[in-house]
KELO-395165 format. One record per residue (C-alpha): residue number from 1; residue in three letters; x, y, z. Coordinates in steps of 0.5 Angstrom, whole numbers, m for minus. Last residue first. Layout:
residues N
R|NUM|Ala|X|Y|Z .
...
This chain:
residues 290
R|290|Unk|18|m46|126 .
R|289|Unk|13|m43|121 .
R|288|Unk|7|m40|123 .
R|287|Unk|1|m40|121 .
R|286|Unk|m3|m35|117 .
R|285|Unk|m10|m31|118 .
R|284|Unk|m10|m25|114 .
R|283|Unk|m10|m27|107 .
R|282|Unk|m4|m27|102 .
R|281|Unk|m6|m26|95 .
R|280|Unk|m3|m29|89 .
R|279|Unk|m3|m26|82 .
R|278|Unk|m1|m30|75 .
R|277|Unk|3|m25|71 .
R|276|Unk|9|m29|69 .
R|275|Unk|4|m34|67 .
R|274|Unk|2|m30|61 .
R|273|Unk|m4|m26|60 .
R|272|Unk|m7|m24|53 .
R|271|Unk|m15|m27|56 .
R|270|Unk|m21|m30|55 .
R|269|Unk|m21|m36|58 .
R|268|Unk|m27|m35|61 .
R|267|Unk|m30|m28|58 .
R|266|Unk|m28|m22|61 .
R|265|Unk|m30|m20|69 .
R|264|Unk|m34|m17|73 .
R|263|Unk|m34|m21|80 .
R|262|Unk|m39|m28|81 .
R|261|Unk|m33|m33|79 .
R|260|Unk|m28|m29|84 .
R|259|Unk|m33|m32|89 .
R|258|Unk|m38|m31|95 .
R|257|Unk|m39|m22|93 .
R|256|Unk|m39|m16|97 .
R|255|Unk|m31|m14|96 .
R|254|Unk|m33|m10|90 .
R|253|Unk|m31|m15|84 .
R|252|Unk|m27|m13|78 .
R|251|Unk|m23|m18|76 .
R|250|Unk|m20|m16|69 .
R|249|Unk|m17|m23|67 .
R|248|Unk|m20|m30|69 .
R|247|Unk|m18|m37|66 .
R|246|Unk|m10|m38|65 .
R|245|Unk|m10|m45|63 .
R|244|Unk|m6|m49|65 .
R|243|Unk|1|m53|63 .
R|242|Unk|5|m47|65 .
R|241|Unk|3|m48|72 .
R|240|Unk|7|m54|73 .
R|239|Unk|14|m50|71 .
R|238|Unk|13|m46|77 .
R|237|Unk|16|m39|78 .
R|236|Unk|16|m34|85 .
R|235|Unk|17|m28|83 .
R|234|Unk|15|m27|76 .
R|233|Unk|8|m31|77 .
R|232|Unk|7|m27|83 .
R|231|Unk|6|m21|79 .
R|230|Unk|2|m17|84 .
R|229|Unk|1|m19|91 .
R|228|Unk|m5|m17|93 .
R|227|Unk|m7|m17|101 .
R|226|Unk|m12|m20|105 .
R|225|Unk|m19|m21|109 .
R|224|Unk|m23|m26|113 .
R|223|Unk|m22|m33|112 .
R|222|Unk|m27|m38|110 .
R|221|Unk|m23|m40|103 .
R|220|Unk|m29|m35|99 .
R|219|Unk|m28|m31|104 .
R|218|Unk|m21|m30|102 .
R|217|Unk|m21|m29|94 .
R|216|Unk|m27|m23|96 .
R|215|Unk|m21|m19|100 .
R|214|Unk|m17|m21|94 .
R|213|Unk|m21|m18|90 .
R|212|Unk|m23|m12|94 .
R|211|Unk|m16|m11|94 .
R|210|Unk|m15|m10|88 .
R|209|Unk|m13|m14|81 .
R|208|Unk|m14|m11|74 .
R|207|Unk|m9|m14|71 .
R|206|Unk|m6|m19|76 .
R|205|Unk|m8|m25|71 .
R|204|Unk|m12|m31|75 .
R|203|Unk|m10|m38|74 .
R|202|Unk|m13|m45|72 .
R|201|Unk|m16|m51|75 .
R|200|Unk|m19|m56|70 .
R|199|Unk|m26|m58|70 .
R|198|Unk|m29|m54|66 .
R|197|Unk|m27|m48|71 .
R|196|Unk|m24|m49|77 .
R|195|Unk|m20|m42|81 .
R|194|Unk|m12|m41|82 .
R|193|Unk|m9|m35|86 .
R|192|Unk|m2|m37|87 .
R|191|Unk|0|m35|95 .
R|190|Unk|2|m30|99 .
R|189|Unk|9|m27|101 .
R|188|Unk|12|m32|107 .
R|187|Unk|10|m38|102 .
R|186|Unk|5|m41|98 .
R|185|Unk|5|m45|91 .
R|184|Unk|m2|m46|92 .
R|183|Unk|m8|m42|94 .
R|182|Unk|m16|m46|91 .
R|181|Unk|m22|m43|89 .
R|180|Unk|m28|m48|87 .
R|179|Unk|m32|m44|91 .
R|178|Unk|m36|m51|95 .
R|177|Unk|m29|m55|94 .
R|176|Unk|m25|m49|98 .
R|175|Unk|m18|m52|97 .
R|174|Unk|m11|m50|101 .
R|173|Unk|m6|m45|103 .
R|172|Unk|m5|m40|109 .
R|171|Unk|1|m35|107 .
R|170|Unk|7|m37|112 .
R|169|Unk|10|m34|118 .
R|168|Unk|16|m32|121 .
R|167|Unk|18|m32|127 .
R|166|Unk|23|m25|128 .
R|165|Unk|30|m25|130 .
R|164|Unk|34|m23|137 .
R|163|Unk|39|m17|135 .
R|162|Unk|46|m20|133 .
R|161|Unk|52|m22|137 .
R|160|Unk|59|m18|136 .
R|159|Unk|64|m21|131 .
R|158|Unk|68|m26|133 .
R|157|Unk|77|m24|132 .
R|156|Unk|79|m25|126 .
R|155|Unk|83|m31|123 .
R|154|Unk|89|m30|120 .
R|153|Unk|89|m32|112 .
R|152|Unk|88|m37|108 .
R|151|Unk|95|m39|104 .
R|150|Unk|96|m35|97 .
R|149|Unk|93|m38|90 .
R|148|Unk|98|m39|84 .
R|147|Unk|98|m33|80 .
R|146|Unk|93|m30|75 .
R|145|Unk|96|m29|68 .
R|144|Unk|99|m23|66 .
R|143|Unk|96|m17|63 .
R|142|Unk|98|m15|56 .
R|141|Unk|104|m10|56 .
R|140|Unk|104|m3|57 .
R|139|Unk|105|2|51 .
R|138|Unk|113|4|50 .
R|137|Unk|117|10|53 .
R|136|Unk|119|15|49 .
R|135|Unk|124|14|44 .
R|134|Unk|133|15|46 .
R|133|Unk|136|20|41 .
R|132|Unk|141|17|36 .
R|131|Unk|147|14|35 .
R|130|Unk|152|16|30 .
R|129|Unk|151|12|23 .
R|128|Unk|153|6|20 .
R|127|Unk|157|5|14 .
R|126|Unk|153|4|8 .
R|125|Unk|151|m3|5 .
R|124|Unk|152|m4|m2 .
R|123|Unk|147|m3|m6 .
R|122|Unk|141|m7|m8 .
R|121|Unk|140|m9|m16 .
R|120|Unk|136|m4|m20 .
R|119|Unk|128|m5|m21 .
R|118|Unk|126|m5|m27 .
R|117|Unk|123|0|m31 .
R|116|Unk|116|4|m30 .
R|115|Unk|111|4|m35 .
R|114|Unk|112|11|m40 .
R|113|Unk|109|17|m38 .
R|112|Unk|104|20|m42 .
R|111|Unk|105|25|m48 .
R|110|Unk|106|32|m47 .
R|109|Unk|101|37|m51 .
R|108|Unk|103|37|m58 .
R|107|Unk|108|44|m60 .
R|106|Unk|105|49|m64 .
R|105|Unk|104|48|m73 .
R|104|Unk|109|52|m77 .
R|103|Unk|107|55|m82 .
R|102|Unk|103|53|m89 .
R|101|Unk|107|51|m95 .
R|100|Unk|105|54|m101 .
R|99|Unk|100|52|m105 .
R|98|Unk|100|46|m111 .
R|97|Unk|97|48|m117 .
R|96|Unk|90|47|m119 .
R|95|Unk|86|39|m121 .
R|94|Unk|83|39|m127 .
R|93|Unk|75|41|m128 .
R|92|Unk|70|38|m124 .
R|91|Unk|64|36|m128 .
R|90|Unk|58|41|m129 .
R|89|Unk|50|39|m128 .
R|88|Unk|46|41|m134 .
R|87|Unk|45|34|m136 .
R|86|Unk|42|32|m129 .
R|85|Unk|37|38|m130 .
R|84|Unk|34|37|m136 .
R|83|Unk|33|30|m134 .
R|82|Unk|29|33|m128 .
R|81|Unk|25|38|m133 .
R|80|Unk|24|32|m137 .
R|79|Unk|21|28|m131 .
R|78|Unk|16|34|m129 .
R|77|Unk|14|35|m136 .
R|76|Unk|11|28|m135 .
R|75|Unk|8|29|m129 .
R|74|Unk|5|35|m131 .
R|73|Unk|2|32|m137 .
R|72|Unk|m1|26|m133 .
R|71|Unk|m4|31|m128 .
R|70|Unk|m7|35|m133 .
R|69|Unk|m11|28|m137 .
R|68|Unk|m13|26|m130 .
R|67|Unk|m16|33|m129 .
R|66|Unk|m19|32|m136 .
R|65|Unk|m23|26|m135 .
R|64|Unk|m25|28|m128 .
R|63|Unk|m28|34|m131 .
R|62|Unk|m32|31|m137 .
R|61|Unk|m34|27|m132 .
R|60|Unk|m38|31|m127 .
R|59|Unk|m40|35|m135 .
R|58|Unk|m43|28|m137 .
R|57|Unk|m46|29|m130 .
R|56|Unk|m49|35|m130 .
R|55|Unk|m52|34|m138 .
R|54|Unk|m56|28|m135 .
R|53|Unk|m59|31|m129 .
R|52|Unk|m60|38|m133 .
R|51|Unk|m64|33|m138 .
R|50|Unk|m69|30|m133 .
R|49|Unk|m70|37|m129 .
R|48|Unk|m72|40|m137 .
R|47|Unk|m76|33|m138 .
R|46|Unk|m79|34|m131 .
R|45|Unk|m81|42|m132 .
R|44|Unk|m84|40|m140 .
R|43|Unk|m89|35|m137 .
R|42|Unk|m92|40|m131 .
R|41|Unk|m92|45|m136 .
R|40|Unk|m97|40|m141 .
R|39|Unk|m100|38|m135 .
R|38|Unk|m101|47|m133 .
R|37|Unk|m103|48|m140 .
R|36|Unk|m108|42|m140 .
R|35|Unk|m110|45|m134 .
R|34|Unk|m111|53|m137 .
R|33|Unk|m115|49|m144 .
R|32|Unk|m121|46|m138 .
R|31|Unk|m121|52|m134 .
R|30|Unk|m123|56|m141 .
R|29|Unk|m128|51|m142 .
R|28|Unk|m131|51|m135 .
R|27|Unk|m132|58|m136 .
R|26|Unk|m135|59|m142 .
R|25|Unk|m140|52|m139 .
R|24|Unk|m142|58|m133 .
R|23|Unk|m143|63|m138 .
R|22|Unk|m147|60|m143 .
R|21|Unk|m152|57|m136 .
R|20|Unk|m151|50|m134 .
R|19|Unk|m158|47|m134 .
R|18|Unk|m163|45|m127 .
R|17|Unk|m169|49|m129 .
R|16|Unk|m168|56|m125 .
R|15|Unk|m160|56|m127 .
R|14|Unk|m155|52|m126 .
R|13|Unk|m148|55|m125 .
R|12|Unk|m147|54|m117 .
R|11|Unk|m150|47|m117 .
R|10|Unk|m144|44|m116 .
R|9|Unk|m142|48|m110 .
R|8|Unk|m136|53|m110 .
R|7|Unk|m129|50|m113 .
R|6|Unk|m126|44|m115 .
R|5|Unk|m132|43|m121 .
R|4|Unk|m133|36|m123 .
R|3|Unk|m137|36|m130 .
R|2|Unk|m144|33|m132 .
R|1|Unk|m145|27|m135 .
């Protein structure tokens, strides 16, 4: 059969009636013998990288062998230098002759005192001394006791009559089921300011409270206008009160409204008030007392 060429076509060499010419064959026979040459070459490198990997590990521990071997001498010389050391060391000769005597030392520091000896017996009393100067006047004595009661005394003559009096009148109270507001506790100053909430009265805290307040609190008893009394929870003090709620805080009506419940205000109920904060209002319309 024919032989495959790696270069060019394979009908390169052929000539007009599709044999191989001479030069063509000489040259595919000179390619064939350079191809074995290259295997051939190929063989021997491999061998060659074979070998070279052996001989460089045997040389590995070749060297490895005679590291160990010069560390064992060196360690071996070393522990016959340190016993030729030890037997080279020099004992201590005999003891030399006494020196003389040094000089005198300086005198310690003094030492501490010693505890104290016990207490002597008591002498004999000595004659009594001239008199001396008179001392400074001592401090004053603690106050006595209050003596007894002395009789009443004179009676003194009738002093001049007084100017004629003034009626007093009292703040008018009550209940007004239709606003559900109510003035208790009244007196000559006003009244507690009390308002029904669920079914339970309550108070109002004087935060807040104005005269636009006060004014919607008495229309909504039918009278017409009134004054507020700040802090009269403080002034006029009732134990009962403690027991109820204090429902409105921050009033702010504008003197328009039919009630304090349909003023601005915080939510029922909700506020930091205490009792001794309750308002009153005195309206304008009073009774008089006596």
């Amino acid at each position: 059969g024919k032989t495959k060429v790696f270069w060019g076509e394979e009908d390169s060499g052929l000539g007009d009636h599709g044999a191989y010419s001479p030069e063509y064959k000489a040259q595919m026979a000179r390619m064939k013998r350079l191809m074995k040459r290259v295997r051939l070459s190929n063989g021997r490198a491999n061998t060659l990288l074979t070998e070279e990997e052996q001989l460089i590990r045997e040389a590995h521990r070749e060297m490895e062998t005679l590291k160990e071997d010069a560390l064992n001498r060196l360690e071996d010389k070393t522990e016959r230098y340190k016993t030729d050391i030890v037997k080279l060391e020099t004992k201590p000769g005999p003891p030399g002759p006494p020196g003389p005597p040094g000089f005198k030392g300086r005198n310690g520091n003094r030492g501490a005192p010693g505890p104290n000896g016990y207490r002597g017996a008591r002498g004999r009393g000595g004659a009594p001394g001239i008199m001396g100067p008179q001392g400074p006047p001592g401090r004053p004595g603690k106050t006595g006791p209050t003596g007894a009661e002395g009789p009443p005394g004179v009676q003194g003559p009738q002093g001049p009559r007084g100017s004629p009096g003034r009626d007093l009148y009292a703040c008018p109270g009550g209940i007004s089921p239709s606003t559900h507001t109510r003035l208790v506790d009244c007196n000559t100053h006003a009244c507690r300011v009390e308002v029904l909430h669920r079914g339970r009265w309550g108070t109002v805290c004087d935060i807040g409270f104005s005269y636009d307040d006060a004014r919607v609190v008495c229309k909504s008893m039918g009278l017409q206008g009134g004054n507020p009394f700040l802090g009269f929870g403080a002034n006029f003090y009732n134990s009962k009160v403690r027991t109820r709620p204090i429902w409105l805080h921050n009033v702010g009506c504008d003197g328009t409204e039919l009630m304090l419940s349909h003023c601005k205000k915080h939510a029922w109920g909700q506020s930091k008030c205490r009792h001794d904060r309750d308002v009153g209002v005195c309206c304008f319309s009073s009774v008089r007392l006596g």
